[in-house]
C-alpha positions in Angstrom: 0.0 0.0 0.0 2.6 2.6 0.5 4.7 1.3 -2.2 1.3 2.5 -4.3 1.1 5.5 -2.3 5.2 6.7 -3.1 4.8 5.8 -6.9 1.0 8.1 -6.8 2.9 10.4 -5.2 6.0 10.2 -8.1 3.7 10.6 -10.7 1.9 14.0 -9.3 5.3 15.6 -8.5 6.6 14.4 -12.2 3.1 16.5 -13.3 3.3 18.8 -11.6 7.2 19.6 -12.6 6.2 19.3 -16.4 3.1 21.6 -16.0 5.6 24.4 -14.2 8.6 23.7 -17.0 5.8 24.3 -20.2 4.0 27.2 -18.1 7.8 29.0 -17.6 8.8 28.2 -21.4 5.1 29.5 -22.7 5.4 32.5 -20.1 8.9 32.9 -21.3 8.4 33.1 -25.0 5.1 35.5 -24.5 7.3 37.7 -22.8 10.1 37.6 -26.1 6.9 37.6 -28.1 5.2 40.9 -26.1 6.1 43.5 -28.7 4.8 46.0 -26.1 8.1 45.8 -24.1 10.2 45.9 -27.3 11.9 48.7 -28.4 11.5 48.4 -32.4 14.3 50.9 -32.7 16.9 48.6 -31.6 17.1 47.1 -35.2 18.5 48.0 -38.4 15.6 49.6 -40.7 14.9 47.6 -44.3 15.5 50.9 -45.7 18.9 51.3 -44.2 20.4 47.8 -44.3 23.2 46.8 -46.5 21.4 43.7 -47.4 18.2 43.7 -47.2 15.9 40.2 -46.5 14.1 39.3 -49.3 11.6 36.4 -50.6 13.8 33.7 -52.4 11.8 34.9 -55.5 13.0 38.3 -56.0 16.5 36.9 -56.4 15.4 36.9 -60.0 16.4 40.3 -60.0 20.0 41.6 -59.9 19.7 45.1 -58.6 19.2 45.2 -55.0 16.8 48.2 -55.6 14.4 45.8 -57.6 14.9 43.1 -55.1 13.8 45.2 -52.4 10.6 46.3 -54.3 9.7 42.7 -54.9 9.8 42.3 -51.3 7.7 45.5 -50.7 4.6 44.2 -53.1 5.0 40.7 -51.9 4.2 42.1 -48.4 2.0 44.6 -49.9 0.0 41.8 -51.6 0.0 39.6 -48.4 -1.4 42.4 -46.6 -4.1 43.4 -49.6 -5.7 39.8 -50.0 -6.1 39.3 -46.6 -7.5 42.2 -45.6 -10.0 42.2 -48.0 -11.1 39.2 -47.6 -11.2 40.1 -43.8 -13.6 42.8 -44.7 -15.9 40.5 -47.1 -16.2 37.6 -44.6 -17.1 40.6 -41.9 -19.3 42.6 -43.9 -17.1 45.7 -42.9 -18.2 49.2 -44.4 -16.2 51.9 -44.2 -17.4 55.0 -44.3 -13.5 57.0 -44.1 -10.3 55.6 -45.1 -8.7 53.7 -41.9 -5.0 53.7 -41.5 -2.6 50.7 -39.8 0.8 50.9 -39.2 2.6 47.5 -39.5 6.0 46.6 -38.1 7.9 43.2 -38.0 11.5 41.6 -37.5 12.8 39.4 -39.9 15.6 37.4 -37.5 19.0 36.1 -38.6 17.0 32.5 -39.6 14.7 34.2 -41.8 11.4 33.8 -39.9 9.4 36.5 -38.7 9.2 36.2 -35.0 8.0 39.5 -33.2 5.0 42.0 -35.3 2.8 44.4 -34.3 0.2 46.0 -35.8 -1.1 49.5 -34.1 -4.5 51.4 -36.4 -7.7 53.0 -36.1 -9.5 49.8 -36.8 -9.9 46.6 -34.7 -10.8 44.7 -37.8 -8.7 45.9 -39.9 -5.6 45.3 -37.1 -7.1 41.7 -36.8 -6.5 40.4 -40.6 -3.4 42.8 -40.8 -2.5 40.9 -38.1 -3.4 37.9 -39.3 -1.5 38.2 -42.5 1.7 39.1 -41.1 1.5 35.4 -38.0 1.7 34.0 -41.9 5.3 35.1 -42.5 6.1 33.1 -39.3 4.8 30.2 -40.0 6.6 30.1 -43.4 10.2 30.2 -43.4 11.1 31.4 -47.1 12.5 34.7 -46.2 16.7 35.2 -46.9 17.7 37.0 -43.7 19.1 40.3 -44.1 23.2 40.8 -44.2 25.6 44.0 -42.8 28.8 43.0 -43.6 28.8 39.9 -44.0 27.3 39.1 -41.4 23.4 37.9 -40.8 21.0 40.5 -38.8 17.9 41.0 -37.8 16.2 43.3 -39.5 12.9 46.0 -39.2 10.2 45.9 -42.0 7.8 49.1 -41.2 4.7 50.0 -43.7 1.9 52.5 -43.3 -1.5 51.3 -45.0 -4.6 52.8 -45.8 -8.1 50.9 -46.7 -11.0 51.9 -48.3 -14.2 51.2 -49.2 -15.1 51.4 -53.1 -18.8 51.0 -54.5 -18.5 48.6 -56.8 -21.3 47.6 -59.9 -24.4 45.1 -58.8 -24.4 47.3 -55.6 -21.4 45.2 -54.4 -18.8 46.6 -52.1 -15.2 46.8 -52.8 -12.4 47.3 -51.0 -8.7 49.2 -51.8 -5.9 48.7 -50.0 -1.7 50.2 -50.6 0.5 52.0 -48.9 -0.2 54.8 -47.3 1.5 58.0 -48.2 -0.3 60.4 -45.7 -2.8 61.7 -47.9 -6.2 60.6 -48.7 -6.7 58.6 -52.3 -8.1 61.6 -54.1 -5.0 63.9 -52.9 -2.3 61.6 -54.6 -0.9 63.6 -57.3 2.7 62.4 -58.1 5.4 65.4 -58.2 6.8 63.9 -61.6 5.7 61.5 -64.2 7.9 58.8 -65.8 10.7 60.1 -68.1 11.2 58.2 -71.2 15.2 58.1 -71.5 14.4 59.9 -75.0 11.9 62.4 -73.5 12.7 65.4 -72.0 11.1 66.6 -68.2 9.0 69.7 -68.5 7.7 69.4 -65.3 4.0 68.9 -66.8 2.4 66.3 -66.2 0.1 66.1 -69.8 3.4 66.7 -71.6 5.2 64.3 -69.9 3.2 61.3 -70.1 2.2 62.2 -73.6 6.1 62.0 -74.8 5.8 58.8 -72.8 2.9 57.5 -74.5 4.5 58.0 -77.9 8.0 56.3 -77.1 6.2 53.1 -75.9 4.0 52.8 -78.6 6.8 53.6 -81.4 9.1 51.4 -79.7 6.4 48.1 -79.7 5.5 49.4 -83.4 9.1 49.4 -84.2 9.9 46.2 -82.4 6.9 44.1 -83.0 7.2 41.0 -85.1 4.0 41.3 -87.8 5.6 37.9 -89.7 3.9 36.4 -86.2 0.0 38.1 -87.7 0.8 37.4 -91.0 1.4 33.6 -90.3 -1.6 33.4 -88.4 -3.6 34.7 -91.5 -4.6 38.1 -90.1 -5.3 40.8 -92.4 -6.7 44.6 -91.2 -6.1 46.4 -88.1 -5.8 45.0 -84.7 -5.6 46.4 -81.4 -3.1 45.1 -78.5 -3.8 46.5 -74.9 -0.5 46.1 -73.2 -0.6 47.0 -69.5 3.0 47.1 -66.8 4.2 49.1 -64.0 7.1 51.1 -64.1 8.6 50.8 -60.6 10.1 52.8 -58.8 14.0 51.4 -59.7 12.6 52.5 -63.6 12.1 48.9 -64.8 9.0 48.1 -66.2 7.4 44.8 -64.6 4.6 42.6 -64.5 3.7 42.9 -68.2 0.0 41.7 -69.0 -1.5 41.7 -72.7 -4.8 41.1 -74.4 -5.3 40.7 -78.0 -6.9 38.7 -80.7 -4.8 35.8 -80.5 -2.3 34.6 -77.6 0.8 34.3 -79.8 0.5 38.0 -80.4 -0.3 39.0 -76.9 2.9 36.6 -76.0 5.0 38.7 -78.8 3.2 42.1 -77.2 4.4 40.8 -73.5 8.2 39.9 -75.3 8.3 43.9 -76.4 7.3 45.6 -74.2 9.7 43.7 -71.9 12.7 45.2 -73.7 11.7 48.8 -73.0 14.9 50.7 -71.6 14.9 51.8 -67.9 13.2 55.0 -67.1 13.3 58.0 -64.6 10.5 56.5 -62.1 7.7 59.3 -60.9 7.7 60.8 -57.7 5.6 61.5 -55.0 6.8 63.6 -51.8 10.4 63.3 -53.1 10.3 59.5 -53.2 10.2 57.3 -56.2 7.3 55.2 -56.7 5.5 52.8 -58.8 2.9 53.3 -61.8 0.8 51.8 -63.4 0.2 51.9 -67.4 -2.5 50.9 -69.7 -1.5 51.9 -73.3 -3.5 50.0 -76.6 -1.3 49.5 -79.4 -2.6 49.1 -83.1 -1.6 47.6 -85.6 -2.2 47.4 -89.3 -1.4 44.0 -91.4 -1.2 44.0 -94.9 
């Protein structure tokens, strides 16, 4: 009986020291974890760092500038879906743009281990949130580097969502980066230069020269044999649509025309175009969005 009694008593102690160890290591990593007593300005901003941490993806790029901007709209677009669909599942309506400001450290190992997410919205901080616990679950960020050596590194963006009316009385939503200024107020400082264009400082002007270089330069550059051997005959419209970013490279080419092998040869030009000055807004460079439509007559 008291043999029974010593091995009951074994096994509650053995508990009971297991409960306290998991309680200290959980108590212990909420504290790490409590980004209220962290000071975010003990780490190296991604703006200032030599090497910056970046998806594996946007090593497709060479220049660091690029790779950091594939980095900004991968976070960007992490950000956008979930939001959005945080707002559809909650059947949010906003009737004034709400702002969020997001932070997070990207540790020597690549993994996003302490975030915050401080706004005027509790549901918009909840899927901002949300979207962000994602980067730490996924391990497929490149740690950022200062000289030679791996750091930790601080991501900070400002975002602003809105609500748009969209057709069949559906609502919409718009999320980006907040600049300070409401949607209607964005008005960039300069517009893209084309390398053979030169800055007036007008806007009209400026994109008009633009306008014409592109369009001459997918005219000039365009491969008709490709129409021709596909049996086309009159005047057909391509509607070509990239960004410019803000390194002045154009990216994420998208076509439509009236046959794939065209919008493919269309994607191919257009791809070629030679950097440019990127536009402006508040004295930073940012990126824009183009739609031009290209025509074209085959004889």
């Amino acid at each position: 009986m008291i043999a029974k009694q010593n091995i009951g008593l074994f096994v509650l102690i053995l508990i009971l020291l297991i409960f306290s160890i998991d309680f200290v290591s959980a108590r212990s990593y909420q504290l790490q974890n409590d980004t209220t007593r962290i000071s975010f300005d003990e780490f190296v901003k991604f703006k200032d760092v030599e090497v910056s941490p970046i998806f594996s993806g946007c090593n497709k790029w060479e220049e660091d500038c690029e790779k950091r901007n594939c980095f900004d709209q991968s976070i960007m677009k992490l950000l956008r879906n979930n939001i959005k669909d945080g707002f559809e599942k909650e059947e949010k309506f906003i009737s004034d743009p709400l702002r969020a400001k997001v932070r997070f450290v990207v540790d020597t190992t690549g993994v996003v281990s302490l975030f915050d997410v401080t706004g005027d919205d509790k549901i918009l901080n909840k899927y901002a949130q949300y979207a962000i616990s994602k980067l730490s679950k996924t391990p497929r960020i490149l740690p950022g580097k200062k000289g030679g050596e791996l750091i930790a590194v601080l991501y900070e963006v400002n975002i602003i969502a809105k609500t748009l009316d969209g057709k069949n009385r559906k609502t919409t939503y718009t999320v980006g980066k907040d600049y300070g200024k409401s949607f209607e107020e964005m008005v960039f400082d300069n517009q893209v230069i084309h390398p053979e264009c030169k800055e007036t400082g007008k806007a009209k002007k400026d994109k008009k020269c633009l306008n014409e270089k592109v369009k001459k330069f997918i005219n000039k550059n365009f491969n008709v044999n490709i129409a021709k051997n596909l049996n086309l005959e009159g005047v057909y419209t391509i509607y070509v649509r990239f960004s410019i970013s803000k390194c002045g490279n154009v990216i994420n080419v998208k076509a439509r025309g009236p046959h794939p092998d065209l919008e493919k040869e269309a994607i191919r030009v257009v791809k070629t175009l030679p950097k440019m000055k990127p536009a402006s807004f508040d004295g930073e460079p940012i990126g824009v969005l183009y739609a031009l439509p290209v025509k074209f007559a085959i004889k």
